[in-house]
C-alpha positions as CSV (number, residue, x, y, z in Angstrom):
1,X,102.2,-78.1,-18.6
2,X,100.0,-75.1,-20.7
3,X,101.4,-71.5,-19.7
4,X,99.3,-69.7,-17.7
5,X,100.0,-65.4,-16.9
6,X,100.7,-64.9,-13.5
7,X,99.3,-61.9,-12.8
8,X,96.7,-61.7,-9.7
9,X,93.3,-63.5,-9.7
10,X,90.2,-60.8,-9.9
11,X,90.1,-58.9,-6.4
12,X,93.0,-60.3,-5.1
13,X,95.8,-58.8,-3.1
14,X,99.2,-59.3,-3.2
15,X,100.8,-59.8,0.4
16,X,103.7,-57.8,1.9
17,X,106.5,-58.2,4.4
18,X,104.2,-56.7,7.9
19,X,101.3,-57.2,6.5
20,X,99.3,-58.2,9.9
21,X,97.1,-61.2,8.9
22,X,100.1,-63.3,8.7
23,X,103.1,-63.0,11.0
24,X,106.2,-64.9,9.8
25,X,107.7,-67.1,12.5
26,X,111.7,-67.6,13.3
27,X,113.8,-70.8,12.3
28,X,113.5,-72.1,15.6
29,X,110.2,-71.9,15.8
30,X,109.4,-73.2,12.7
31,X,111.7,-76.6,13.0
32,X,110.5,-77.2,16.4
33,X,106.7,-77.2,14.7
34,X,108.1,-79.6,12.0
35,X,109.8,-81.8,14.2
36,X,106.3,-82.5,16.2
37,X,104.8,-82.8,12.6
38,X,106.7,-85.2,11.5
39,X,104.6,-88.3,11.9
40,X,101.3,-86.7,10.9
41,X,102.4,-86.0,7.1
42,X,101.0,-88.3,5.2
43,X,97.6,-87.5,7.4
44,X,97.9,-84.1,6.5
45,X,98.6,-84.8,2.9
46,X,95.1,-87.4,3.1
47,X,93.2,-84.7,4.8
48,X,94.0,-81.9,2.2
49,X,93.4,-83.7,-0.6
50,X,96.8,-83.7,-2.5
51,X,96.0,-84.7,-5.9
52,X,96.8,-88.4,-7.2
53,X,100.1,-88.7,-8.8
54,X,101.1,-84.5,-7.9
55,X,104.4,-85.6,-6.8
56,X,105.5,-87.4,-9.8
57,X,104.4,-85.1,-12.4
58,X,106.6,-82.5,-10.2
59,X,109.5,-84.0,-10.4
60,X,108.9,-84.7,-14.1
61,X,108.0,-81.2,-14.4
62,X,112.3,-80.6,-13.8
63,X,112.7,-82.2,-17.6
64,X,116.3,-83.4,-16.4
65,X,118.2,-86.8,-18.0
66,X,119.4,-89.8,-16.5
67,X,122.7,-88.5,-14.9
68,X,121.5,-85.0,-13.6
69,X,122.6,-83.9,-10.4
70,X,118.8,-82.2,-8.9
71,X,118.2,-80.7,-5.3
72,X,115.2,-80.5,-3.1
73,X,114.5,-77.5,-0.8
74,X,112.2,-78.7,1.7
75,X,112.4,-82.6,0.9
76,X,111.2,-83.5,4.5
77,X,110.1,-87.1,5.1
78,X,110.9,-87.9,1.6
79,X,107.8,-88.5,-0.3
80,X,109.4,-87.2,-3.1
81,X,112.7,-88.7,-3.6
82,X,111.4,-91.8,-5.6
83,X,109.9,-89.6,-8.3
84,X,112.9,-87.0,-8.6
85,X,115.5,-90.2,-8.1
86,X,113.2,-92.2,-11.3
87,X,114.5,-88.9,-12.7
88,X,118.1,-89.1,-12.7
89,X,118.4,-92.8,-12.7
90,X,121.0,-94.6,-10.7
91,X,123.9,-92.7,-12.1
92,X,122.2,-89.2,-11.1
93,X,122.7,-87.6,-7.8
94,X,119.4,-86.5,-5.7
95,X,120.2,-83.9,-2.6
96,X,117.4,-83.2,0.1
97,X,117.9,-80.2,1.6
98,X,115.6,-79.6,4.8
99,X,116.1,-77.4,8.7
100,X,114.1,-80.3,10.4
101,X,115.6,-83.0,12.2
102,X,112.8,-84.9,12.6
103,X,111.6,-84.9,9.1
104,X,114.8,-86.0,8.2
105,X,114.7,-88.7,9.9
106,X,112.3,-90.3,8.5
107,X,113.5,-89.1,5.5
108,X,117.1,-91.3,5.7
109,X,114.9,-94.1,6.7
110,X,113.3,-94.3,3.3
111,X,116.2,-94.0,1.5
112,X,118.3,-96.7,4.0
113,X,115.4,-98.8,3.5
114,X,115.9,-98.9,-0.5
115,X,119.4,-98.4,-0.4
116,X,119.2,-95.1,-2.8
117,X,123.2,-94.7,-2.9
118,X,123.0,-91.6,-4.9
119,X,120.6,-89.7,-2.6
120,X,121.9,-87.1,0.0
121,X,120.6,-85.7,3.1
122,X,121.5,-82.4,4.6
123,X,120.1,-80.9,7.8
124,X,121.0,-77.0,7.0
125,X,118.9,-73.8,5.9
126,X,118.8,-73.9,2.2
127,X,119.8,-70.6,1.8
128,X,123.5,-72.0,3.1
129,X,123.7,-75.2,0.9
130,X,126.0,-75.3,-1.5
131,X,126.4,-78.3,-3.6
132,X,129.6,-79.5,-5.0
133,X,128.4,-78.7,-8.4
134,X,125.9,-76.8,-10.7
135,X,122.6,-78.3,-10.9
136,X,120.4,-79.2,-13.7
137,X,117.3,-78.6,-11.5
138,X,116.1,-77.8,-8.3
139,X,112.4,-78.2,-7.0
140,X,110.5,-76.6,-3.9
141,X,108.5,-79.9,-3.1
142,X,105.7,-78.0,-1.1
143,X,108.1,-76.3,1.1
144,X,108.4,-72.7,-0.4
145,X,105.3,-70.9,1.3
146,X,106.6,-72.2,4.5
147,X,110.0,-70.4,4.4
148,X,109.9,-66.8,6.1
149,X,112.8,-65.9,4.0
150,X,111.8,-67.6,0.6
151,X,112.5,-64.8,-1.8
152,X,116.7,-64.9,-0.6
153,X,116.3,-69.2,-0.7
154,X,114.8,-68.9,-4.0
155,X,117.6,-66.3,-5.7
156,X,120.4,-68.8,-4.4
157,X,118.5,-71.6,-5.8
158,X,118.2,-69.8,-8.9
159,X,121.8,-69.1,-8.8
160,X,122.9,-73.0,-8.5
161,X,121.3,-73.4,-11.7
162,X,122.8,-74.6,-14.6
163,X,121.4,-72.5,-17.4
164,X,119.5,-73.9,-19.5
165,X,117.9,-76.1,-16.5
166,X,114.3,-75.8,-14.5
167,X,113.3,-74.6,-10.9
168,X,110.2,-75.9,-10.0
169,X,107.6,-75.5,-7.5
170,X,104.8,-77.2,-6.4
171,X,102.4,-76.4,-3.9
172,X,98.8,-75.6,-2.8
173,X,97.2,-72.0,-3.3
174,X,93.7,-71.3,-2.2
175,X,91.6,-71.3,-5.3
176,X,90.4,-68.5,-7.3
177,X,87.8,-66.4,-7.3
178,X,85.0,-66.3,-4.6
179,X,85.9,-69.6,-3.3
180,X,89.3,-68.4,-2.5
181,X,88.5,-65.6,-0.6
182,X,85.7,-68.0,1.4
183,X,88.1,-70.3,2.9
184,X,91.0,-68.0,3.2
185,X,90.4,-67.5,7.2
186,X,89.8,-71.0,7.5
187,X,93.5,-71.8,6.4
188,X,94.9,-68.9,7.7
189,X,94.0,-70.9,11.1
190,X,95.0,-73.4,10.3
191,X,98.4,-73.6,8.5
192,X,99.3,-70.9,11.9
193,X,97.9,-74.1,13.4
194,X,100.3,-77.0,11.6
195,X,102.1,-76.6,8.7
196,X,102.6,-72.4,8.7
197,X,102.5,-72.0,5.1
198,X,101.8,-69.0,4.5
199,X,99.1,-68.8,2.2
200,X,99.0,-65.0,1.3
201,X,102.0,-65.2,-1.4
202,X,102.2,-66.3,-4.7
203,X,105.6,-67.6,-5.4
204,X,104.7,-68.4,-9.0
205,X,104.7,-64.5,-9.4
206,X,107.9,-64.4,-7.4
207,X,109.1,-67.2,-10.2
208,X,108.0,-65.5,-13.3
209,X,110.3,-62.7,-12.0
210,X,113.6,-64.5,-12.6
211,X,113.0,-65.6,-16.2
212,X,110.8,-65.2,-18.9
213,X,110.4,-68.7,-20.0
214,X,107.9,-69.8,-17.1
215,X,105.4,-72.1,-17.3
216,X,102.3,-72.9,-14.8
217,X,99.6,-75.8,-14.1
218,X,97.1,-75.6,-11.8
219,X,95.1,-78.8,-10.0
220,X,92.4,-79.8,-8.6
221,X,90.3,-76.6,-9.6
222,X,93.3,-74.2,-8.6
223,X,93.9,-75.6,-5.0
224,X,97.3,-77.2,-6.0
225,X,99.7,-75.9,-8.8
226,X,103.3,-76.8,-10.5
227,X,105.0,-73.9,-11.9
228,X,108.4,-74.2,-13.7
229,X,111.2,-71.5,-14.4
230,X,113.8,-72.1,-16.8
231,X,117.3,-70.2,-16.3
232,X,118.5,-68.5,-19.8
C-alpha cells in the first residue's frame, strides 16, 4: 500500500452536514432499504465493477496475526469474513457488526454453512458495540459512506483499538478529476436509489485526522480505494 496525501482532488469540494445535494436518511430508513437489498448484493457488486480480489487485500490491509481478535462495521451478507477470518486463523475471533436484519441473515448462513466457530454476528448500531476486549483491528468493509453518523462510529472504532493496531477502510469514491465530477449526478441517483452511500465525503480525510501514520491505495483508476490508519 504507497502513501498517498489526502488532501482534496483539484476543484473539489468538501461536503458538509446540510449541504442540500445529499440529505442523510434515519436508521430506520436506512435498514428497511438494506433489508430489501439484501439479495441483489452480489448484482450490485457485478454491476459496479468491484475490483478482483478488493476484499482480500482489505482485510490484509489490517496486518493482524493468527490469534487477533478484528471487527467489521458494516459486514452485511458476509463477503468478507473468509478473507478477514484467513486473517486471524482458527484461533482468532472475527465480529460482524451490522443494523440489518436481512443482511445478516444471509450473513450467519455463510458462516453456518462452513462452520466458522470463531465468527460472531451482532444486529446493533456500531456506535453501541462493545466488544469483550480491545481489538487489534477493525475494518469499514464498504459500509462507512452509508452511515449518517460515520464520524461518532468511526471515533468509537478508533477507541476499541489496541494501539499499535490498523483501522481500515475500503470503499468506492468517484474518480478524480473531470471524470469525477461527470458522473457525480449519475451516482448521486443512484446510491439515493439503492445502496445510499453517500458519495460527497471522503472518509480517508476523516481517517488521516485520527493519526498520522495513514496510508492510502486507490483502484481501478481511483473508483475504489483501501485506506489504513494506525493508532499510536
Amino acid at each position: 500500500m504507497t502513501f498517498m496525501p489526502s488532501g482534496a482532488p483539484a476543484g473539489s469540494k468538501t461536503w458538509k452536514p446540510g449541504d442540500a445535494r445529499w440529505i442523510d436518511q434515519d436508521r430506520e430508513t436506512v435498514v428497511r432499504r438494506y433489508d430489501r437489498l439484501a439479495s441483489l448484493i452480489t448484482l450490485f457488486e457485478w454491476l459496479l465493477f468491484v475490483p478482483p480480489g478488493f476484499r482480500r487485500q482489505a482485510a490484509q490491509a489490517l496486518h493482524v496475526q493468527p490469534g487477533a481478535h478484528v471487527m467489521e462495521i458494516g459486514c452485511g451478507t458476509g463477503r468478507n469474513l473468509p478473507y478477514l477470518r484467513d486473517a486471524v486463523g482458527p484461533q482468532g475471533r472475527v465480529y460482524g457488526v451490522d443494523i440489518s436484519a436481512g443482511m445478516l441473515e444471509r450473513a450467519q448462513t455463510l458462516r453456518d454453512r462452513n462452520r466458522w466457530d470463531n465468527v460472531e454476528l451482532i444486529k446493533t448500531d456500531a456506535v453501541d458495540y462493545q466488544p469483550p476486549q480491545p481489538l487489534d483491528g477493525v475494518m469499514f468493509g464498504l459500509s462507512y459512506n452509508t452511515i449518517p453518523h460515520h464520524l461518532a462510529v468511526l471515533r468509537h472504532a478508533w477507541d476499541l483499538l489496541r494501539p499499535g493496531c490498523s483501522l481500515v477502510i475500503m470503499d468506492a469514491k468517484l474518480p478524480p478529476g473531470l471524470g469525477g465530477k461527470l458522473v457525480l449526478p449519475f451516482v448521486m441517483w443512484l446510491m439515493k436509489k439503492t445502496m445510499l452511500g453517500n458519495p460527497l465525503i471522503r472518509p480517508w480525510d476523516d481517517l488521516a485526522r485520527l493519526t498520522d501514520k495513514f496510508e492510502m491505495q486507490e483502484l481501478m483508476f481511483g473508483s475504489y480505494y483501501i485506506c489504513r490508519g494506525i493508532k499510536s
